[in-house]
C-alpha positions as CSV (number, residue, x, y, z in Angstrom):
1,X,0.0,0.0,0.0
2,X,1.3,3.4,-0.9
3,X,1.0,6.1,2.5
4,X,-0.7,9.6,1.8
5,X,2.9,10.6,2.8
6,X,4.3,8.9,0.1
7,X,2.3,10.9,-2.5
8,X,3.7,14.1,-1.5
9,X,6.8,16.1,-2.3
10,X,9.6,18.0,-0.5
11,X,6.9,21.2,-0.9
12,X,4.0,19.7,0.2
13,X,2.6,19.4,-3.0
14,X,0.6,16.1,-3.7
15,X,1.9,14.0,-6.5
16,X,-0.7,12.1,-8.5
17,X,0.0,8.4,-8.7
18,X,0.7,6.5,-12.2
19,X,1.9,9.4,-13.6
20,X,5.3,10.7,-15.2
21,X,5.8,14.3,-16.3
22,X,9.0,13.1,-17.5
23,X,11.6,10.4,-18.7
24,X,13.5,9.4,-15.8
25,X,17.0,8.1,-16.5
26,X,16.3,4.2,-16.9
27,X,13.7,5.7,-19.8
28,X,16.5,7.8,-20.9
29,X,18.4,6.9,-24.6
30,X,21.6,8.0,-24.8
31,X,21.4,11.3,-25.4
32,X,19.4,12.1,-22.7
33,X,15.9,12.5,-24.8
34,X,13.1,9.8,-23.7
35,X,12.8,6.7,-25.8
36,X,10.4,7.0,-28.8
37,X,7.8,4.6,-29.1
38,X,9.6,3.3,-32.6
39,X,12.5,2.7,-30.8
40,X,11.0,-0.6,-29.0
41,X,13.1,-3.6,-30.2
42,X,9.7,-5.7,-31.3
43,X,8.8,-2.4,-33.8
44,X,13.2,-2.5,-34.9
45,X,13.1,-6.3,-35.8
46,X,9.8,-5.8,-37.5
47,X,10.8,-3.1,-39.2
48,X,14.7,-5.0,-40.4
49,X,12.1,-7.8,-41.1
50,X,10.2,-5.7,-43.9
51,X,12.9,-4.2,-45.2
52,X,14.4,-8.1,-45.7
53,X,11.5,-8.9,-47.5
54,X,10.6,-5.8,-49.4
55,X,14.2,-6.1,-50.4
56,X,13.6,-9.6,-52.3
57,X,10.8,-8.2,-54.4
58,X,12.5,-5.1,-55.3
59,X,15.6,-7.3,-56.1
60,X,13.5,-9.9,-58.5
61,X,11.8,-6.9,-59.7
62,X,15.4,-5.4,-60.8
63,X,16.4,-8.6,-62.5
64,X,12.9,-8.8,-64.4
65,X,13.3,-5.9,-66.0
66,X,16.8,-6.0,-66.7
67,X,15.6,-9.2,-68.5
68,X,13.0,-7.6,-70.9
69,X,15.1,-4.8,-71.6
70,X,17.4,-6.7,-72.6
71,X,14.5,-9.1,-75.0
72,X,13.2,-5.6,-76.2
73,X,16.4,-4.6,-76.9
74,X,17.8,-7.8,-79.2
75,X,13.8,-8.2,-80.2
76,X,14.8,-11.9,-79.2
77,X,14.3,-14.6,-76.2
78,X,17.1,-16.7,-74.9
79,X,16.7,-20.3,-74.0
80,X,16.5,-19.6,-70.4
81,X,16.9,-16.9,-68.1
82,X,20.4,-18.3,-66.6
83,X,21.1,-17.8,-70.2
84,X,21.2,-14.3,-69.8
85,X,24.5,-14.7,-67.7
86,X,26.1,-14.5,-70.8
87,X,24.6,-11.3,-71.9
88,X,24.8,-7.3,-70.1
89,X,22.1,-8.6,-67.8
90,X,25.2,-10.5,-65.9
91,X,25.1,-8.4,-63.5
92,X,21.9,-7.4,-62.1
93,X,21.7,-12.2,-62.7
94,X,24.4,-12.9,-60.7
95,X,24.1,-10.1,-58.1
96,X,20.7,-10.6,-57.8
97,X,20.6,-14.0,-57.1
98,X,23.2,-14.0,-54.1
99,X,21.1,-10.6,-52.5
100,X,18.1,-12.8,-52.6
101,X,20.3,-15.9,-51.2
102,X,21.3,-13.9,-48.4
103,X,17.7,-12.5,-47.4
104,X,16.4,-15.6,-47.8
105,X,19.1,-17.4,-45.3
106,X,18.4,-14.4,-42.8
107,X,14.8,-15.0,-42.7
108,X,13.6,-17.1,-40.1
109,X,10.4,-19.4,-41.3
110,X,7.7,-20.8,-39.1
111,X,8.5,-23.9,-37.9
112,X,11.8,-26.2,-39.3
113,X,10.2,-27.2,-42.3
114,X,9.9,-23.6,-43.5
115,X,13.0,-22.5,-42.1
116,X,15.3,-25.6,-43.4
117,X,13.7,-25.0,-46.8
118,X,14.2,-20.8,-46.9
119,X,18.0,-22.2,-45.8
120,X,18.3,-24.4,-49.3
121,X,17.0,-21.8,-51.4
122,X,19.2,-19.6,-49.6
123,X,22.2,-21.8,-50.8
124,X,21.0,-22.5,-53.6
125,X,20.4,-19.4,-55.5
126,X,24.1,-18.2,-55.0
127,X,25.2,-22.2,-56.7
128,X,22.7,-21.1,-59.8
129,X,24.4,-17.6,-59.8
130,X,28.0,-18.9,-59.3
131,X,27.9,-21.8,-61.8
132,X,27.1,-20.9,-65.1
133,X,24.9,-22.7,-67.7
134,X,26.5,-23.7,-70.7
135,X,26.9,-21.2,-73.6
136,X,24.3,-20.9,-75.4
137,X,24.0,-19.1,-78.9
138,X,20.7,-17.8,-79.1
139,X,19.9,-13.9,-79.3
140,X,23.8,-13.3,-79.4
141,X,25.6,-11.5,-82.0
142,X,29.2,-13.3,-81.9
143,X,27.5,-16.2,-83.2
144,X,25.8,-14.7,-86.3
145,X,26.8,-15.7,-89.6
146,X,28.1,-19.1,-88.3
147,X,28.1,-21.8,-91.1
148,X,25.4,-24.9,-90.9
149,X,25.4,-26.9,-88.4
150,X,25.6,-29.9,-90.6
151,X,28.7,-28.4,-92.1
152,X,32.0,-29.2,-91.4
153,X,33.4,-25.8,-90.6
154,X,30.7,-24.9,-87.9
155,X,32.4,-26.3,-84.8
156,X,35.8,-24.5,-85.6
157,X,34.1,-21.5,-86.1
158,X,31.7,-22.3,-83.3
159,X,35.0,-23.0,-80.9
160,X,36.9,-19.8,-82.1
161,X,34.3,-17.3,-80.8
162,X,33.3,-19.6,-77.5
163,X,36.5,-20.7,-76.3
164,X,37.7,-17.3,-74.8
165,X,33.8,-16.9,-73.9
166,X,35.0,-20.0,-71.6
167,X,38.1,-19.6,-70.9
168,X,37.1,-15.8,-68.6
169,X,33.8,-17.9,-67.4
170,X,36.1,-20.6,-66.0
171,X,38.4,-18.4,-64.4
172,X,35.6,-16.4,-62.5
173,X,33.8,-19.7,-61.9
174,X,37.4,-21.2,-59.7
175,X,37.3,-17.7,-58.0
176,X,34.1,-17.7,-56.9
177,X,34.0,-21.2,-56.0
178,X,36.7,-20.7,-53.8
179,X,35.5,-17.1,-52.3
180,X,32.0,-18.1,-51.6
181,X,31.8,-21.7,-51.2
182,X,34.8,-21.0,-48.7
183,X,33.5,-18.1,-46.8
184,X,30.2,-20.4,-46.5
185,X,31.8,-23.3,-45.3
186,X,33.8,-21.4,-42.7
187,X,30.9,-19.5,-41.6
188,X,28.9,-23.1,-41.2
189,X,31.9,-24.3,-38.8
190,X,31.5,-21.7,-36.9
191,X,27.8,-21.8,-36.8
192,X,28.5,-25.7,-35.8
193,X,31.2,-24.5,-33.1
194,X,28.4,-22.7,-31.1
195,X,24.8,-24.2,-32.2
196,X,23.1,-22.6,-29.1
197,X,23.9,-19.4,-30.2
198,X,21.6,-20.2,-33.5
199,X,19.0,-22.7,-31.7
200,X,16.0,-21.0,-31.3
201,X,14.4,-23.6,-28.7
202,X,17.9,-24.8,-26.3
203,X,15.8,-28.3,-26.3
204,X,16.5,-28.4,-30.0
205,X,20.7,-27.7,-30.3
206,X,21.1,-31.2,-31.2
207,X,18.8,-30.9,-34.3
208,X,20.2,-27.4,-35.5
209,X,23.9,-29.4,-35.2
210,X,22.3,-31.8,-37.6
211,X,20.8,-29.1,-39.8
212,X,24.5,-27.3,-40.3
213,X,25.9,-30.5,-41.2
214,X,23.9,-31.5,-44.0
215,X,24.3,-27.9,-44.8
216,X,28.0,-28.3,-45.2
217,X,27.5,-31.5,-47.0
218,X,26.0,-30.0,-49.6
219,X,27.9,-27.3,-50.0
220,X,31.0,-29.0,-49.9
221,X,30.2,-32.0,-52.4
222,X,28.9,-28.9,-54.8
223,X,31.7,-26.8,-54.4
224,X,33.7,-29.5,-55.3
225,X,32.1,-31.3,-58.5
226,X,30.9,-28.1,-59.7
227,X,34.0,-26.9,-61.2
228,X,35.2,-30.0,-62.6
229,X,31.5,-30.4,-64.5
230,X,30.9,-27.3,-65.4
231,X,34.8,-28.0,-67.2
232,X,33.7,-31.1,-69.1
233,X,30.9,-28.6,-70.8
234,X,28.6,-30.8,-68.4
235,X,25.4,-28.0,-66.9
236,X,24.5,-30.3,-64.6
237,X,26.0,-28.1,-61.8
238,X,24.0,-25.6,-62.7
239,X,20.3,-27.2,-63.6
240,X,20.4,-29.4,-60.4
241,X,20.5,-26.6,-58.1
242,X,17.9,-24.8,-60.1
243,X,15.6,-27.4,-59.9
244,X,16.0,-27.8,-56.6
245,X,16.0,-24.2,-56.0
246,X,12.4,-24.0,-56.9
247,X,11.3,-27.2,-55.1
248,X,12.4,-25.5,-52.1
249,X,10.0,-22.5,-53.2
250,X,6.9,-25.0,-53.6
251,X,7.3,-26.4,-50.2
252,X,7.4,-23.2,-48.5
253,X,3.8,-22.5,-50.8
254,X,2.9,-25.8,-49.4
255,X,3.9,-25.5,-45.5
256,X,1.9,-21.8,-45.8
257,X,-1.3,-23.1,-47.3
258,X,-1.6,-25.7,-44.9
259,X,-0.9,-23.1,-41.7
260,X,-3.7,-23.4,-39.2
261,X,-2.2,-20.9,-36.6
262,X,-3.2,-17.0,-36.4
263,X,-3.3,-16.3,-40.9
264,X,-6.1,-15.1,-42.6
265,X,-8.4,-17.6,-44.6
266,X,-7.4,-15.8,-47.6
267,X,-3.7,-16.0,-46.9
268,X,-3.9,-19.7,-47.1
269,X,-6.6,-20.3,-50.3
270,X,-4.4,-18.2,-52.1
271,X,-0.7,-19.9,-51.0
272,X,-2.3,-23.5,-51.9
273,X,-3.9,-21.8,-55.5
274,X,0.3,-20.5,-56.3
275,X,1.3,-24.2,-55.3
276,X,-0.9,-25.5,-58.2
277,X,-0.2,-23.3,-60.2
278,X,3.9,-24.1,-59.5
279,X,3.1,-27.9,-60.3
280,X,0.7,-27.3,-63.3
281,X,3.5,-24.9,-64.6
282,X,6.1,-27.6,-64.3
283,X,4.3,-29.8,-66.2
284,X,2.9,-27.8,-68.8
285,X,6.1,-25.7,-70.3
286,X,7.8,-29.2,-71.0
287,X,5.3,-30.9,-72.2
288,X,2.9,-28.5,-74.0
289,X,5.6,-25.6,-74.6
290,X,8.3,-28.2,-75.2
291,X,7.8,-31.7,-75.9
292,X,4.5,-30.9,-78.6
293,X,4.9,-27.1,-79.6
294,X,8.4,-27.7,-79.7
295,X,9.1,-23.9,-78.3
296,X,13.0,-23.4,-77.8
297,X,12.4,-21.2,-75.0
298,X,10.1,-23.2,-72.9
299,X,12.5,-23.2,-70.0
300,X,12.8,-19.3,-70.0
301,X,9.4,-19.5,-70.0
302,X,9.1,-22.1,-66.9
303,X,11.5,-20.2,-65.0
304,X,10.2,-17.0,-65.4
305,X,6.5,-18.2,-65.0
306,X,7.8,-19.9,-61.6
307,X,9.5,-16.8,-60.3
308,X,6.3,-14.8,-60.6
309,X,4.5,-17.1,-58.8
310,X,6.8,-17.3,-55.7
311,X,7.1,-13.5,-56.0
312,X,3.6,-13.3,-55.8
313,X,3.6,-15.6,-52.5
314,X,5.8,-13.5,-51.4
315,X,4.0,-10.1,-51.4
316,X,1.3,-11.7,-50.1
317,X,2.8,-13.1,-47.0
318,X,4.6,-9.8,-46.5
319,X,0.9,-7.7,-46.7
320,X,-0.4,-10.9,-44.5
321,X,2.6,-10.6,-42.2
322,X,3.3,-6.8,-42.4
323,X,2.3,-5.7,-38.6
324,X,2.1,-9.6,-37.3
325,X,4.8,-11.8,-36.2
326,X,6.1,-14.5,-38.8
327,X,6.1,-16.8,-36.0
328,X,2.7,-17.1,-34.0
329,X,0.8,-14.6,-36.7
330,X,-0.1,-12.2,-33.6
331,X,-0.4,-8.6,-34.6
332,X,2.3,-6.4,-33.3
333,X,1.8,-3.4,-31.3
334,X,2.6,-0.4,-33.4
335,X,3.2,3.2,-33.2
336,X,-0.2,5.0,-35.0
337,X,0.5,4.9,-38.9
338,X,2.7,2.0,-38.6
């Protein structure tokens, strides 16, 4: 119980209860000015958190229309958008794909399923960027006026104009095996030094352990079989982490439409509609597209038809998301505006 005496200053003035005319020192920031209410740490890591994924779409958006400028420019379409690493959309491909690698690594998912597979598709995007597809010859002016196929000059004038193509690819492919795959696998070692530090639930260290391991697997068997296919002229390197770059995409479409706790009945109907349309897109550019119209684009077309999908899963979990938490989907106390 609080005296009568209690309420009253050095004056005799009363002091009303439950009140403060000012910031005292504990509610002081460093400057001596009182802590806004946007300084709260929930309202910082929700704010980092849209940045992260605002960043993503404005990133894919970049790359997209670095793509079509380039098509309107050349008035032609390449075989597939990893294609376009050989073209002036290199850059905004390459550097693209490893900004969206990091976000997507950085962002933590509900629940492991989620979280192990925005982890793969983290790693995964950087392997797509890093390793090259083969050369290909469509939409690009060296290879114009090349004899016939059939003919026996067109490989030695094929070779002439692709060698040095290959020779500066295979250079930048050793160094940024070496700079990236490195730095990763270092960064993994220490992640598997101190796993309590990343464990989000201290019951589940052991699992986390497992997780970075099979992380460093991968990277490590890629890293090392990457080079040495992509320099037998063998894309394997480079298709099998696309592939499974947008499996990884699908099941984090799947694991949101089947989410039960705190989303909005929308949220979900529309994440399991993008997961159909993710299979029915797989199967319809190679068959349909490919296989029967015989299109020579049809995997530009199933790339670029899968990115817009997940892109579009991802601005809607960002509005769905945008003043809840990722985790439990409650709504987070904002500032008025927010």
């Amino acid at each position: 119980m609080t005296s009568h005496d209690d309420l009253t200053d050095r004056t005799g003035n009363s002091a009303a209860p439950n009140t403060i005319d000012a910031p005292t020192d504990e509610n002081r920031g460093p400057s001596g000015v009182g802590v806004a209410n946007s300084d709260r740490p929930d309202v910082v890591l929700l704010m980092s958190y849209r940045f992260l994924r605002c960043g993503i779409v404005a990133t894919t958006a970049a790359l997209a229309v670095s793509v079509l400028f380039e098509i309107w420019q050349t008035k032609c379409v390449r075989n597939s958008i990893s294609a376009y690493f050989y073209s002036p959309v290199r850059t905004m491909f390459t550097g693209g794909l490893m900004a969206i690698g990091l976000c997507l690594i950085v962002l933590q998912g509900d629940g492991d399923l989620e979280e192990v597979s925005l982890n793969f598709a983290g790693l995964f995007a950087p392997m797509v960027a890093v390793v090259p597809t083969g050369i290909s010859t469509a939409c690009d002016a060296r290879f114009d006026g090349l004899p016939d196929a059939d003919s026996g000059g067109y490989q030695q004038a094929y070779d002439q104009i692709a060698e040095p193509i290959k020779a500066v690819t295979r250079d930048g492919l050793q160094n940024n095996l070496v700079a990236y795959f490195g730095v990763v696998l270092v960064a993994l070692a220490l992640l598997l030094w101190r796993p309590q530090q990343f464990a989000r639930d201290p019951a589940q260290v052991g699992r986390t352990r497992v997780a970075i391991l099979v992380y460093m697997v991968v990277v490590a068997v890629f890293a090392v079989s990457a080079y040495n296919m992509w320099r037998g002229e063998n894309s394997f390197a480079h298709y099998l982490p696309a592939i499974l770059l947008f499996v990884a995409f699908g099941i984090v479409a799947l694991h949101n439409g089947w989410r039960r706790d705190h989303v909005p009945d929308w949220y979900s109907t529309s994440c399991k509609w993008l997961l159909y349309a993710m299979v029915a897109s797989a199967v319809i550019w190679p068959v349909l597209f490919g296989a029967i119209a015989g299109v020579d684009w049809w995997v530009f077309g199933l790339e670029a038809t899968e990115l817009l999908l997940f892109t579009t899963f991802w601005v809607l979990q960002t509005i769905a998301f945008w003043k809840r938490d990722i985790i439990t989907g409650e709504e987070v106390p904002l500032p008025s505006g927010s």
